[in-house]
KEKE-3310 file (N, C-alpha, C; in steps of 0.2 Angstrom, whole numbers, plus 5000, padded with zeros to 4 digits):
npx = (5064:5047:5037:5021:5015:5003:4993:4987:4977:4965:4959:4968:4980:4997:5002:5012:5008:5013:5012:5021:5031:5041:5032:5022:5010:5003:4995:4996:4998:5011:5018:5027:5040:5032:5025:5005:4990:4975:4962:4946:4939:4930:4936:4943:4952:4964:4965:4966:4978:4986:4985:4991:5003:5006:5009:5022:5018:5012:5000:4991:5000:5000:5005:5003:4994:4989:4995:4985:4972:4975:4973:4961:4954:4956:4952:4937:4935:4937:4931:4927:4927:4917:4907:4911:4910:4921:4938:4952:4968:4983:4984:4986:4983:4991:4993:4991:4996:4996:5002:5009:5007:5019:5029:5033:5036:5021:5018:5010:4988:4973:4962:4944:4934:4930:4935:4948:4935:4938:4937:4938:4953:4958:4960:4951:4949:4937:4930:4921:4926:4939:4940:4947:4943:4938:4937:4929:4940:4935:4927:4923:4929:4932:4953:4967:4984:5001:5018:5035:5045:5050:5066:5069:5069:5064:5048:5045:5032:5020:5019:5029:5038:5044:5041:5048:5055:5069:5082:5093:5105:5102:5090:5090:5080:5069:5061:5044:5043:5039:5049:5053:5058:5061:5065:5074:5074:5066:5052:5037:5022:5020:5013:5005:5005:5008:5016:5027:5031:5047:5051:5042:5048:5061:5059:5054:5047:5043:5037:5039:5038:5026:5028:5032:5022:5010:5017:5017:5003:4999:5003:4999:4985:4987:4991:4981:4970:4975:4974:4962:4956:4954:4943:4934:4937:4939:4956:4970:4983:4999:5011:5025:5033:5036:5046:5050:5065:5069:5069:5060:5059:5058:5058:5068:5078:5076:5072:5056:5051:5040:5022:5011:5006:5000:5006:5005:4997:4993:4997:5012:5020:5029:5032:5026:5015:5009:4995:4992:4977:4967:4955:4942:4949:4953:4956:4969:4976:4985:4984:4985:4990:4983:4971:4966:4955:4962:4967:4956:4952:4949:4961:4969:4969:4977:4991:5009:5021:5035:5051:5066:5084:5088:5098)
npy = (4969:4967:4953:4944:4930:4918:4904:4891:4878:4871:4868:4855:4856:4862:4877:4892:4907:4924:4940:4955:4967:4969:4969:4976:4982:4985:4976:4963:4948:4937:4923:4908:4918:4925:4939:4945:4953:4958:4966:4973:4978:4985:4982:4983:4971:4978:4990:4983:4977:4987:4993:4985:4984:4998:4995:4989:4974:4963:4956:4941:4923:4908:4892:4881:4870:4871:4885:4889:4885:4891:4904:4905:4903:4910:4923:4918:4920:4931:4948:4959:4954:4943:4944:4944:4934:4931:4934:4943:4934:4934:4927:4927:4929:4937:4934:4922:4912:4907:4916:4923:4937:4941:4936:4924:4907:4897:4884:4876:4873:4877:4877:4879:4865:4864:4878:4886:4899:4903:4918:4924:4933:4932:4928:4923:4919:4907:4910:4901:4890:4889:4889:4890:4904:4911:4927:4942:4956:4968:4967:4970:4966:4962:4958:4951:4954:4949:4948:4953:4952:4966:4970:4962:4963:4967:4968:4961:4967:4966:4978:4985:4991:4993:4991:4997:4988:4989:4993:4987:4978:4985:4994:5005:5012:5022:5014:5009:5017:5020:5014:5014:5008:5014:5026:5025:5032:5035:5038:5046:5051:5066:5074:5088:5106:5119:5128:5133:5127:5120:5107:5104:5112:5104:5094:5093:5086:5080:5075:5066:5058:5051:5036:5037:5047:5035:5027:5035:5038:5027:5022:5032:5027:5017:5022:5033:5024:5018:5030:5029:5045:5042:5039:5049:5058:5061:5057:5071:5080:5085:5087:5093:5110:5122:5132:5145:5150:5159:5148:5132:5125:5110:5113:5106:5107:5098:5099:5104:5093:5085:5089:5087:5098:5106:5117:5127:5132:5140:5155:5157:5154:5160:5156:5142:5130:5112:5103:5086:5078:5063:5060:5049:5038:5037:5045:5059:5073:5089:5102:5119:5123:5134:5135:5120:5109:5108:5114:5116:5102:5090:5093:5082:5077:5084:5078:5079:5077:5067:5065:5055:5054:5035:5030)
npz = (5116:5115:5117:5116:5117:5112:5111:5100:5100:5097:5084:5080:5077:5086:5087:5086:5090:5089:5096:5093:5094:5083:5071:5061:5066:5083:5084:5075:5071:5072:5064:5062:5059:5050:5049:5051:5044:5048:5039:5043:5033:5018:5002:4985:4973:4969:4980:4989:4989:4989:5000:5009:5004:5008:5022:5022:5018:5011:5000:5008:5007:5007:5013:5017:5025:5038:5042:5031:5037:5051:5048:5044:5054:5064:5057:5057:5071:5076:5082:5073:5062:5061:5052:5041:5024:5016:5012:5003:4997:4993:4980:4962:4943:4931:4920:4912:4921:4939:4953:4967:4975:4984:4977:4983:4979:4971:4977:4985:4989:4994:4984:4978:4973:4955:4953:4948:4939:4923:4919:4931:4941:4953:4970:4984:5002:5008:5025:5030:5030:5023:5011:4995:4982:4967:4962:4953:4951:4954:4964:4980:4998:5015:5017:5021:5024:5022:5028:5031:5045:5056:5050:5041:5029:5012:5006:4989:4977:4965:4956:4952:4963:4980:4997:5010:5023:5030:5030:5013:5003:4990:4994:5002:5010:5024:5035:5029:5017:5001:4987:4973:4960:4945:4947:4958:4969:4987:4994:5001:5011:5022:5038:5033:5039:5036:5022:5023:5035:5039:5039:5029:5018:5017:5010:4998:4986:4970:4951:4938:4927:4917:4924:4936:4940:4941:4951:4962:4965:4966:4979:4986:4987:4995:5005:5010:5012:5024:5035:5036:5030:5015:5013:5013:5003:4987:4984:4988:4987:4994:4981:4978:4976:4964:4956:4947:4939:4927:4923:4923:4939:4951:4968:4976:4965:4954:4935:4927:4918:4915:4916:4907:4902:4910:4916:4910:4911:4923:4921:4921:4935:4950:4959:4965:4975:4971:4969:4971:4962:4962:4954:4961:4958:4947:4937:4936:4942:4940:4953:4956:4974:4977:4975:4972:4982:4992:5005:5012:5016:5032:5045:5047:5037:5029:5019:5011:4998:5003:4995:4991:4991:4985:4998)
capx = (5058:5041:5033:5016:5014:4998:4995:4980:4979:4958:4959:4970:4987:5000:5004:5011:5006:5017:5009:5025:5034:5043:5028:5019:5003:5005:4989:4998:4998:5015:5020:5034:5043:5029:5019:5000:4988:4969:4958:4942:4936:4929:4941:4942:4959:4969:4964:4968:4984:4991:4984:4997:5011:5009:5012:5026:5018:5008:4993:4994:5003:5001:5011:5003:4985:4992:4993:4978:4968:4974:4968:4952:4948:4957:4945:4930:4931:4939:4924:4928:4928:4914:4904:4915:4910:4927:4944:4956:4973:4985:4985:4981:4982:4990:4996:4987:5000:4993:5007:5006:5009:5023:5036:5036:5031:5016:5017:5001:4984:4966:4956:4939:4931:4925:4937:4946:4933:4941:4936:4942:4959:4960:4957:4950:4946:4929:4930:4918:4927:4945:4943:4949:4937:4940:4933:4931:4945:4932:4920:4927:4928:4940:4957:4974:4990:5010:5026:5043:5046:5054:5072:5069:5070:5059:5041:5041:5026:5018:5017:5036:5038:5044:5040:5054:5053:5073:5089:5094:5110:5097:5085:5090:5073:5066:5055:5037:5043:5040:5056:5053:5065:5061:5069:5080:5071:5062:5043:5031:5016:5021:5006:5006:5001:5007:5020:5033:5037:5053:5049:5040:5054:5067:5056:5059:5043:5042:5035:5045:5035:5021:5028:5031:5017:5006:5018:5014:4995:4996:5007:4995:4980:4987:4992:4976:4966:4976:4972:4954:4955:4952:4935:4931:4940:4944:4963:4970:4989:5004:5017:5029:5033:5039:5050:5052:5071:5071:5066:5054:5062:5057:5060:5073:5084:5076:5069:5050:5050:5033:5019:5004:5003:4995:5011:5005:4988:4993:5000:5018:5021:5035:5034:5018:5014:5006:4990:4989:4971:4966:4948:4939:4953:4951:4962:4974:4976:4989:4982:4989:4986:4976:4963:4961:4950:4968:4965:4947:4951:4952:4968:4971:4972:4983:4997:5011:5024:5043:5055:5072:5087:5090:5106)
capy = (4967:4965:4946:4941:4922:4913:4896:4890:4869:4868:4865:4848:4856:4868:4883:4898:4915:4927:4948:4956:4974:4970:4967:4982:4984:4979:4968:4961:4942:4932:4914:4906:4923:4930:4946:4943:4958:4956:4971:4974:4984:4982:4984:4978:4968:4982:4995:4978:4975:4993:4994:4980:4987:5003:4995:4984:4969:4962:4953:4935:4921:4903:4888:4875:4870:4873:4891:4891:4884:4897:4911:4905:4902:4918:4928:4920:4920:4940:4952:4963:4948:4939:4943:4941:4929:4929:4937:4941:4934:4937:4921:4930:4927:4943:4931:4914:4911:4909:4917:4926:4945:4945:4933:4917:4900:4895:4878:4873:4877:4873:4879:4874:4862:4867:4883:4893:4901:4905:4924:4926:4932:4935:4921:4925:4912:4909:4913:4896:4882:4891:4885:4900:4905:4916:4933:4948:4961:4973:4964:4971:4964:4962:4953:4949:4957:4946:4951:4949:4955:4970:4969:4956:4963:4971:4962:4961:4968:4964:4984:4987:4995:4990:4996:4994:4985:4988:4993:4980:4980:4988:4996:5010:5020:5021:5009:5008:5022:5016:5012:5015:5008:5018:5031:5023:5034:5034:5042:5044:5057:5067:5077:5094:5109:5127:5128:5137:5123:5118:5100:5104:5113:5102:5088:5091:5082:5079:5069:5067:5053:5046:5027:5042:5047:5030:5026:5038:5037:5018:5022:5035:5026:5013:5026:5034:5019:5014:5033:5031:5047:5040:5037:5053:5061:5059:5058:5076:5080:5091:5083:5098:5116:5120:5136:5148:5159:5158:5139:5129:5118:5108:5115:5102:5106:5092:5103:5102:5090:5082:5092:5084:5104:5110:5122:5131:5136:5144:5161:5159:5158:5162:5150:5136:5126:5107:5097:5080:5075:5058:5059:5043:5032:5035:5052:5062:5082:5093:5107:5125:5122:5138:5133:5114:5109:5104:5119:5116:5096:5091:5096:5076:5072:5086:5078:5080:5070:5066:5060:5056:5048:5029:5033)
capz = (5112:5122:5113:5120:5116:5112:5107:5098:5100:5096:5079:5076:5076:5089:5082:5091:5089:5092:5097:5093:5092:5077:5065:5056:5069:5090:5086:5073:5075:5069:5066:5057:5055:5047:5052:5049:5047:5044:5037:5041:5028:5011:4996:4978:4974:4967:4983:4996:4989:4989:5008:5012:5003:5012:5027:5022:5018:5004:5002:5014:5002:5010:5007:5020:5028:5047:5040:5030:5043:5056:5044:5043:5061:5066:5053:5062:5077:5075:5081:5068:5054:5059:5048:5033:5020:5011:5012:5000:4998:4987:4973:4956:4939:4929:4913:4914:4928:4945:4957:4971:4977:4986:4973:4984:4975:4971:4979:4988:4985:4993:4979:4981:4968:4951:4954:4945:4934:4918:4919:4936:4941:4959:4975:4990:5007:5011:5030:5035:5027:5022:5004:4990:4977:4963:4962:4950:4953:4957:4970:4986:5004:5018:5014:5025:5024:5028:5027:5035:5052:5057:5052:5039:5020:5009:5002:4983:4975:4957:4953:4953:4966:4985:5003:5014:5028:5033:5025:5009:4998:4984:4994:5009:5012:5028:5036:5027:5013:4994:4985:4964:4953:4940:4950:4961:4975:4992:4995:5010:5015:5029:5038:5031:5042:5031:5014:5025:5039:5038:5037:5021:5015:5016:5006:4990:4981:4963:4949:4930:4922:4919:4929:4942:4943:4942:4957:4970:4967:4969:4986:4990:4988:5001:5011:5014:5013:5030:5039:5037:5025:5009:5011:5015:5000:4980:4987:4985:4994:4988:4978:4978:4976:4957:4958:4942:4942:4924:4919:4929:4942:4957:4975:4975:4957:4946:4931:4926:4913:4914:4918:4904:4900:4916:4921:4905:4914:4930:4921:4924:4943:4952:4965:4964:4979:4968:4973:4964:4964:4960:4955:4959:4958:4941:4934:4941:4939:4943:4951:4960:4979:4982:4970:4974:4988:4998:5011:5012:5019:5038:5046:5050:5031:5023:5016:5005:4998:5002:4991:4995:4986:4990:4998)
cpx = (5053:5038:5027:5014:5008:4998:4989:4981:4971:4958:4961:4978:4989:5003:5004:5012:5010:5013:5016:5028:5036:5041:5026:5014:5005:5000:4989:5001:5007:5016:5024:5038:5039:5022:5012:4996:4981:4965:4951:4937:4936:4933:4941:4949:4963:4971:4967:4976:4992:4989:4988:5002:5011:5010:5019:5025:5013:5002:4994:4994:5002:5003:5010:4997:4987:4991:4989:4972:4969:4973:4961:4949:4952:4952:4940:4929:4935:4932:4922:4927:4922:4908:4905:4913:4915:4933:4950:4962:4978:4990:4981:4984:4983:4993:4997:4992:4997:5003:5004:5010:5016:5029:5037:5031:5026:5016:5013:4996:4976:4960:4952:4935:4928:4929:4945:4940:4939:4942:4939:4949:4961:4957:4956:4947:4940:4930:4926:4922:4937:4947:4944:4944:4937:4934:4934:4937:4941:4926:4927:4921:4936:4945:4964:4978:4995:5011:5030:5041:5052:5061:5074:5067:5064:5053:5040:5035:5024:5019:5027:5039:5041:5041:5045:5053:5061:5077:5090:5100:5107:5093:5086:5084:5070:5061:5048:5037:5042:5046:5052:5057:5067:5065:5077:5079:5065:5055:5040:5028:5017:5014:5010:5004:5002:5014:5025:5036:5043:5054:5049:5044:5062:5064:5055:5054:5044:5041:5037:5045:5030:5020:5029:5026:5011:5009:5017:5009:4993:4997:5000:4987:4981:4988:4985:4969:4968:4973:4965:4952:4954:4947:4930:4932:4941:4951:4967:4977:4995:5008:5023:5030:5038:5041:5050:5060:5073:5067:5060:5058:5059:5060:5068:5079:5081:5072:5061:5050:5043:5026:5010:5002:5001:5000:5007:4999:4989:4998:5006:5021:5027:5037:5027:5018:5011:5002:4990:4982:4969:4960:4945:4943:4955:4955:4964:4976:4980:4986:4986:4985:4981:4970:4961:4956:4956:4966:4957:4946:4953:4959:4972:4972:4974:4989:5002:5016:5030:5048:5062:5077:5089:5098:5109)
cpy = (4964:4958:4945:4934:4919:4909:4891:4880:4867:4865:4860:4850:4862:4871:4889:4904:4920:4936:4951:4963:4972:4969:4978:4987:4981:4975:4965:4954:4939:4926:4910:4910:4926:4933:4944:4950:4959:4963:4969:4980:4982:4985:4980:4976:4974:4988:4988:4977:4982:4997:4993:4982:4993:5002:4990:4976:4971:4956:4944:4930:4915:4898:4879:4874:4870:4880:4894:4889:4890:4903:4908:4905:4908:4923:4926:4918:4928:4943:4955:4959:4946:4938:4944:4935:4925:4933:4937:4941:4934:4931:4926:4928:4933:4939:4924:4909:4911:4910:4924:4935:4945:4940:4927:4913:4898:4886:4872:4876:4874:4877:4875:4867:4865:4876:4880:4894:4905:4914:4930:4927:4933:4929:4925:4918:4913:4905:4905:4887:4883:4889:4891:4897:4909:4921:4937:4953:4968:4971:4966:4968:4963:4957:4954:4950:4951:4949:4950:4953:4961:4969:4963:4956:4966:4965:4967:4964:4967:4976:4987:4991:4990:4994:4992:4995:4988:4989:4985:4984:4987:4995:4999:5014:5018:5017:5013:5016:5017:5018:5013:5015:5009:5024:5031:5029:5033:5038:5039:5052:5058:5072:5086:5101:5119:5126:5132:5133:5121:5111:5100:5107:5110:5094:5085:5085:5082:5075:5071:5063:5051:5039:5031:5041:5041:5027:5029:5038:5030:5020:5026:5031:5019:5014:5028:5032:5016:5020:5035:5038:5047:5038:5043:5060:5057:5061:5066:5080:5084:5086:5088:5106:5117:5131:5140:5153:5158:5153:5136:5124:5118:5112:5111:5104:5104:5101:5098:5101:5085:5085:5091:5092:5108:5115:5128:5136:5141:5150:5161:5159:5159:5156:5147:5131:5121:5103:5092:5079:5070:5058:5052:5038:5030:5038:5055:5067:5085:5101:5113:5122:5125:5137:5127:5114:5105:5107:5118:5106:5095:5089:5088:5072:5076:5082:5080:5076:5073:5062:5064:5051:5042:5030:5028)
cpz = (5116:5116:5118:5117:5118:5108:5107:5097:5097:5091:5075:5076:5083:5084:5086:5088:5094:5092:5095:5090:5084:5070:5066:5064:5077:5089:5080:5073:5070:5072:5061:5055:5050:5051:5047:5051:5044:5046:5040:5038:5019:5006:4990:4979:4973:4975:4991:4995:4989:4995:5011:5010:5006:5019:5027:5020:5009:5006:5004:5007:5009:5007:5011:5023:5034:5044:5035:5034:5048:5052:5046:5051:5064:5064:5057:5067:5079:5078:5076:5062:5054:5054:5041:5030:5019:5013:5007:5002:4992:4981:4970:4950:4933:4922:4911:4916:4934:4950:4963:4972:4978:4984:4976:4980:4976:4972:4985:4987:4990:4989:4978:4974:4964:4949:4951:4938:4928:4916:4924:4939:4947:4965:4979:4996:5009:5019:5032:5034:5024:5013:4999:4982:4973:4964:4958:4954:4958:4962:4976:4994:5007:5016:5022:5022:5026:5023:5033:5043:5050:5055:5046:5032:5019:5004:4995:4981:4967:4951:4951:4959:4974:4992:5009:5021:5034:5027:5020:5006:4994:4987:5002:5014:5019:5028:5034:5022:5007:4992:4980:4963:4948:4942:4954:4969:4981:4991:5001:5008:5017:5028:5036:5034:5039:5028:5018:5032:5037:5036:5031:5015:5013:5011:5002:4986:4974:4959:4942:4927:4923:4925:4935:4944:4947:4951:4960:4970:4968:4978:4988:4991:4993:5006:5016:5016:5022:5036:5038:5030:5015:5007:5010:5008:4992:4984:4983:4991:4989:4987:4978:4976:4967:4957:4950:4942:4933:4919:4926:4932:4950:4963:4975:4969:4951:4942:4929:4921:4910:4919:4913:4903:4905:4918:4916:4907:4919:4929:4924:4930:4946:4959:4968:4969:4974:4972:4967:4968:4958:4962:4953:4959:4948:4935:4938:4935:4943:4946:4956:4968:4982:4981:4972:4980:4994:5005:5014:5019:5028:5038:5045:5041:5024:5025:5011:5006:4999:4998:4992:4989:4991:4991:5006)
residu = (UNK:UNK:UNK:UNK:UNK:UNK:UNK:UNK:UNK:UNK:UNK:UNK:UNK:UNK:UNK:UNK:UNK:UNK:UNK:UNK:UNK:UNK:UNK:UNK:UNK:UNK:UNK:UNK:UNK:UNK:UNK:UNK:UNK:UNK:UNK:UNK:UNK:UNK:UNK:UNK:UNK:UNK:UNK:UNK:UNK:UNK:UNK:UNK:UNK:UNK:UNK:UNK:UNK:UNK:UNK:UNK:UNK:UNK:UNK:UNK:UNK:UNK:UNK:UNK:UNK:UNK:UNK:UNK:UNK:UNK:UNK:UNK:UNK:UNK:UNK:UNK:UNK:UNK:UNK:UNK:UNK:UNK:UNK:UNK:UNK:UNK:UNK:UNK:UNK:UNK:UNK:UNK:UNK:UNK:UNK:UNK:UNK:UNK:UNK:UNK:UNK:UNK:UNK:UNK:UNK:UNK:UNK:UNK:UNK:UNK:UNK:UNK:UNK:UNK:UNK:UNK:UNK:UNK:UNK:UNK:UNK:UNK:UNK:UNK:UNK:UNK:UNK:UNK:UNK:UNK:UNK:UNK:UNK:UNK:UNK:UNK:UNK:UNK:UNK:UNK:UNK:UNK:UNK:UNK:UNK:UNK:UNK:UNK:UNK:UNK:UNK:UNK:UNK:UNK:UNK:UNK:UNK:UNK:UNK:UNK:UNK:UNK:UNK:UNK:UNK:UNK:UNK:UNK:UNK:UNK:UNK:UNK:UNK:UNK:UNK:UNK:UNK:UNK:UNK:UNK:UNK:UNK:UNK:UNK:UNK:UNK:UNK:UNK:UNK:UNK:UNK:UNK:UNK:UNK:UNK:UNK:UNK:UNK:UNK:UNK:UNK:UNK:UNK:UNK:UNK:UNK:UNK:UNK:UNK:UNK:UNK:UNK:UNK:UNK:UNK:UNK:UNK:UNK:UNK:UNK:UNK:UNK:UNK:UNK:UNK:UNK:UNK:UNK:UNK:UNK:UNK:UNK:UNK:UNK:UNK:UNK:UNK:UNK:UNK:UNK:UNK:UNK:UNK:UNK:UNK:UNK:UNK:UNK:UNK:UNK:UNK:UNK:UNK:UNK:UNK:UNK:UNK:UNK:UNK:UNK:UNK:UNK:UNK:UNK:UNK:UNK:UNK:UNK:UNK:UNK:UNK:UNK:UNK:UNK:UNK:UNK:UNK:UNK:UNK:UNK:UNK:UNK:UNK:UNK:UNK:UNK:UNK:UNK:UNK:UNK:UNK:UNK:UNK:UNK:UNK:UNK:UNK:UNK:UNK:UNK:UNK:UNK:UNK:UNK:UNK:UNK:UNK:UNK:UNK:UNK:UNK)
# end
C-alpha cells in the first residue's frame, strides 16, 4: 500500500493526514481511520447524500473540533472550495431527532448560535468560521463525504440501503455496489456499448417492486451525479431485458411481476431490451430501449444495470 503523509500543525493542533490507496479517490485525504472526500459541486441534501453512498461513504459525520476544524480549513484553503460559503455534512433531522447519516452517535455538536431553526432539517458548515447552520433540504451547495477505509465494513445509510465498502457477515457485494435489503441483493451500472455483449448478458437486471425500484434511482442518481453524466441528462439507463416464451420473465428467470402496466403497451414482445428514465428527479417510466432517447445519449453515459445475489 503507497500512503503519502501530510501533517497540518498551523491551526492550534497536530493532526496527520494521510493520501491513501485504500480510501474511495487517490486525492482522498484520511485521518483517524477515516476516508475524507470533499465535493465540489452544488447539490441539494438528498442528491449530496446519494453521491456519497455511491462511493462508499456517506455524508462527513464529526464527533470532535480537531476534526471539525480540519474540515473547515481544508475546504478553504481547497482551490476548488474557495469560494464555498457552506458545506453540507450529514447532521439531519428526519423525526425531531437530530442524527446523523451514516448511524454513529450524535455526540458533539458546534452548531452556531440561535440555530436550529425549527423548519429546517439539514446542517451544513459555514466554510469561514466551521460553525453548522441549518438549511432547507432543497438549497444546494458543495458538501463532504467519509467513510471507512478500504477493508473496513460497510457505511450505514438513512435510506435502507448499504454501499459495500468490503465483504461483511451480512453484506457480500463487491466494493462500491448497493446492497438492498429488501432483496437481499447487489446492484451497480456497468457501461453499456450494444444488447448482445456478453457482459450485458450475463447481468441479468431487474426490478419487482416499488422499494426496488425507488432503490436503484436513489443508487443511480449517486452514480451519475459522481460521472459528470447526470447533469447533462434526466438520467435514462437499461435496467434489464424481459423475455416473453410464454409468460414474461426477466433475462435472469425472475417473472415480471411489477411493471405499473407499461408491458401492456409495447404490443406483446418477444424479447424487450428496458430503459428506466427518471424524468427530473422527479418520475420514473419504463420505456422499450429503441424508443427512449438511450441510443441517442453520449457513448461515455450508456449504462445498464447489474444485479447479483448477495452470495
Amino acid at each position: 500500500m503507497i500512503w503519502n503523509i501530510l501533517t497540518f500543525i498551523s491551526f492550534g493542533f497536530n493532526i496527520q493526514t494521510i493520501l491513501s490507496q485504500s480510501c474511495y479517490g487517490l486525492s482522498d485525504l484520511q485521518i483517524n481511520n477515516v476516508c475524507y472526500h470533499f465535493v465540489d459541486q452544488n447539490m441539494d441534501y438528498t442528491n449530496a447524500l446519494a453521491n456519497c453512498t455511491s462511493i462508499g461513504y456517506s455524508l462527513a459525520s464529526i464527533h470532535d473540533l480537531n476534526t471539525n476544524t480540519w474540515i473547515q480549513k481544508h475546504a478553504a484553503s481547497t482551490i476548488e472550495l474557495r469560494d464555498a460559503q457552506y458545506l453540507w455534512i450529514g447532521l439531519y433531522n428526519p423525526n425531531n431527532t437530530w442524527q446523523w447519516t451514516d448511524g454513529s452517535p450524535y455526540n458533539w455538536s458546534n452548531i452556531a448560535n440561535g440555530e436550529p431553526f425549527s423548519d429546517r432539517r439539514y446542517f451544513s458548515m459555514h466554510v469561514a468560521d466551521g460553525q453548522w447552520f441549518t438549511r432547507p433540504g432543497s438549497w444546494e451547495t458543495p458538501f463532504v463525504c467519509s467513510g471507512p477505509p478500504y477493508g473496513q465494513g460497510s457505511s450505514p445509510t438513512s435510506n435502507g440501503y448499504q454501499i459495500s465498502t468490503t465483504d461483511s457477515p451480512s453484506n457480500h457485494c463487491p466494493r462500491n455496489w448497493g446492497f438492498f435489503n429488501g432483496t437481499n441483493d447487489c446492484y451497480f451500472l456497468k457501461s453499456y456499448y450494444n444488447v448482445n455483449n456478453t457482459e450485458y448478458a450475463n447481468c441479468n437486471g431487474s426490478i419487482r417492486s416499488q422499494a426496488e425500484q425507488d432503490f436503484v434511482s436513489a443508487f443511480a442518481q449517486g452514480f451519475f451525479a459522481s460521472t459528470g453524466c447526470f447533469d447533462q441528462i434526466d438520467m435514462t439507463y437499461i435496467i434489464g431485458t424481459i423475455i416473453n416464451n410464454g409468460s414474461y420473465v426477466w433475462q435472469g428467470g425472475e417473472p415480471v411481476d411489477f411493471d405499473l402496466g407499461w408491458l401492456a403497451n409495447w404490443n406483446n414482445p418477444s424479447n424487450l431490451v428496458v430503459a428506466m428514465y427518471d424524468y427530473q428527479r422527479l418520475s420514473t417510466v419504463w420505456y422499450n430501449a429503441t424508443t427512449s432517447n438511450f441510443y441517442n445519449l453520449p457513448t461515455n453515459c450508456r449504462y445498464y444495470l447489474c444485479k447479483m445475489n448477495n452470495v
